[in-house]
N, C-alpha and C positions, 0 to 999 in steps of 0.2 A: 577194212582199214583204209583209210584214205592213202593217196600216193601225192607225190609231188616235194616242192619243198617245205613247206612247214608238215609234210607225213613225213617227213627225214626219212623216208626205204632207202632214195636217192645217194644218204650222205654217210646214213651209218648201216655200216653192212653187215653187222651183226647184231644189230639191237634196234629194228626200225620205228619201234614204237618208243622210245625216251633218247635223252639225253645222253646218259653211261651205255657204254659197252656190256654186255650182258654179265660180263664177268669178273665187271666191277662190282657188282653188291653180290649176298649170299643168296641162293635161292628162295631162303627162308624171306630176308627183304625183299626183295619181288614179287616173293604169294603177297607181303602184307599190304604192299604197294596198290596192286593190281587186285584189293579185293572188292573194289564198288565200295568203299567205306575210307571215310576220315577221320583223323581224332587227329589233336592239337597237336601233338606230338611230331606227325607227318608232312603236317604242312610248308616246312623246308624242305623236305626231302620229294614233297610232290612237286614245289615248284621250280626244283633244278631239272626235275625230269619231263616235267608234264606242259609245263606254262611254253606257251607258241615262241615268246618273244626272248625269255629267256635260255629255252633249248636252243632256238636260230641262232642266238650270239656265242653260245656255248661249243656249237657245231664247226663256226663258222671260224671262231677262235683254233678252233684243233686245226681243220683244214690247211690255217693261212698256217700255223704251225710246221708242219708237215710240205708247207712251200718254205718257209727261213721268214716268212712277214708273218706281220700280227695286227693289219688292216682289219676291222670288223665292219659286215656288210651292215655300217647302219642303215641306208634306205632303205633296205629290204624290211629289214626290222621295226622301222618306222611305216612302215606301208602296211606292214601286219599289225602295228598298235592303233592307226587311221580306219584299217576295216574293225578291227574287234570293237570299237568305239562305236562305231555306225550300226551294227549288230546290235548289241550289248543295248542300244538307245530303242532300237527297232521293238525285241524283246520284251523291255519292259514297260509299251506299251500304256505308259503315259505314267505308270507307276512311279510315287516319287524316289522310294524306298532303294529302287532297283537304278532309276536314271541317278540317284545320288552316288551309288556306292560307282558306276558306269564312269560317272564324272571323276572322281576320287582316283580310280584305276589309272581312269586315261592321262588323269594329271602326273602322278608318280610314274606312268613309265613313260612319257614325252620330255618330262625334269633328266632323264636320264642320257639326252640322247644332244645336249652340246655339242658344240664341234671342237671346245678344250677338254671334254672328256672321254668322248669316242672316238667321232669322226677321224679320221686319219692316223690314228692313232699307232705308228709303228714300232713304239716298246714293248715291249711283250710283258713286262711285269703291270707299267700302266695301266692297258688294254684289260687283262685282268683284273686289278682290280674294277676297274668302270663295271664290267660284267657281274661282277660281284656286287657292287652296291648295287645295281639293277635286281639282282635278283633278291637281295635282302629288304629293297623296300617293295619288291612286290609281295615277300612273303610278307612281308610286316600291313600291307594293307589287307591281303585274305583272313590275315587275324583279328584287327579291326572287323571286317565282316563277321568272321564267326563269333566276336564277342558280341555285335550288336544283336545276332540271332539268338543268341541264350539270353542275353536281360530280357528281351522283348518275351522270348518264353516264359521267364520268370514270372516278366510283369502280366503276360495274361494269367497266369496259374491265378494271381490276384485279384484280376481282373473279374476272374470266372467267378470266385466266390462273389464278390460283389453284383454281379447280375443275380444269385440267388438270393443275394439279400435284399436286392431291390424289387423283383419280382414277387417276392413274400410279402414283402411291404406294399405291395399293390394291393396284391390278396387280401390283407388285413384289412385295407383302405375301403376295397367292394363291400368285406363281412359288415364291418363298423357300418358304411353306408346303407347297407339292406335292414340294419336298427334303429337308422336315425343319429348316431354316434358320430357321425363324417359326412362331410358334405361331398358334392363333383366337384369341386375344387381341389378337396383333397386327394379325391380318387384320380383325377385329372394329372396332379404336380405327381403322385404317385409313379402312375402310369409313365410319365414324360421323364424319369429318373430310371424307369425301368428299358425305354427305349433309348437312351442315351449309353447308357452302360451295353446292352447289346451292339447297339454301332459300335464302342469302342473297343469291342471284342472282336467284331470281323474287321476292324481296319489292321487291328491287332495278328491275326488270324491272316489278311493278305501280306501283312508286310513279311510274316513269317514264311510265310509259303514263298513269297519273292527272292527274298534272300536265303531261302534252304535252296531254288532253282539255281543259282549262282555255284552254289558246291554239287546239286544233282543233276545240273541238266550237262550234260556234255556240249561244248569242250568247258573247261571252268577258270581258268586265270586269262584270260583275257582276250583268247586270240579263238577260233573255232567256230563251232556250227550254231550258238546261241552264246545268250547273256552270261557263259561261265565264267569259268578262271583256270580250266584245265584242258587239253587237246583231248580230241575224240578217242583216245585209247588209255585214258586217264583214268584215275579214284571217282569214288561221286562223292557220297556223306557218309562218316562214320558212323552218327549215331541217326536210327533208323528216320524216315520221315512219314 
């Protein structure tokens, strides 16, 4: 487990890996938290505990608490959504898929971080809330993500039948040809529909794979050790990849 401050050991002393105190949720929530798996359902509940920039504000909130202020360390917080950014871009490795959804990220939690909504903020219910929209539009962008990774599955599920309908129609185009039935032309346009439909099954096929690494590669919401959207002691993907 990483240490320091975005590993919160330093901040919460009994629960160094999330946001809650261990003896806020039931144990039962915590197996289900902590099992390497996501489903829709969790995805609030992992990014109050999991997400870099939302657990720091969260933390940082109790802290000033616990002093009588309700100051929230934005730089700190903005300097963790400047590296995840930079990462998150490095990552994806020229992919559009992955520097799209990177961009998306970076914009919804930089929106957040005003100086009439955070910065200096010394009301305590204010403060609160701010942290709170924070963390509802970041959940609300990993949902955005996991919606675009199911159509994109749908659509190759589609996709795939159509490569065999295209590749059979090649095959007919050869048969015909070998009787005189079809010309290289035919067999040619054939072929040229059969390779186009396979392209657009692996771009199909990387952009999935891009955007499943966003919920499996550790950390995953935005801050961490790659392109995720969660800290290094986080969920990965619910449903298998």
């Amino acid at each position: 487990m990483r240490r320091g401050r975005y590993g919160f050991s330093e901040n919460v002393d009994t629960a160094p890996k999330q946001t809650s105190y261990e003896r806020e949720r039931s144990p039962e929530e915590w197996a289900s938290l902590r099992d390497n798996t996501i489903s829709w359902e969790e995805i609030e509940a992992l990014v109050h505990e999991y997400n870099p920039t939302v657990s720091s504000l969260w933390i940082n909130f109790r802290d000033s608490e616990r002093r009588g202020s309700y100051n929230v360390d934005v730089e700190a917080a903005r300097s963790a959504v400047e590296e995840a950014y930079e990462k998150a871009l490095l990552a994806a490795n020229g992919n559009a898929v992955a520097e799209a959804l990177a961009e998306m990220q970076y914009q919804s939690n930089s929106s957040n971080f005003s100086a009439d909504s955070v910065a200096q903020n010394s009301d305590r219910e204010l403060a609160k809330l701010s942290i709170e929209q924070t963390e509802k539009n970041t959940a609300e962008t990993v949902k955005k993500s996991f919606i675009s990774r199911e159509n994109t599955i749908l659509q190759r599920q589609i996709d795939a039948l159509n490569l065999e309908d295209a590749r059979s129609e090649k095959e007919t185009a050869e048969r015909k040809k070998a009787i005189g039935q079809a010309t290289e032309i035919d067999v040619l346009t054939a072929q040229t529909a059969a390779d186009q439909a396979e392209l657009q099954l692996r771009s199909e096929d990387s952009s999935i794979r891009k955007t499943s690494e966003l919920f499996t590669d550790k950390p995953w919401l935005e801050g961490g050790c790659r392109a995720g959207f969660f800290s290094d002691d986080s969920a990965d993907g619910k449903e298998e990849h």
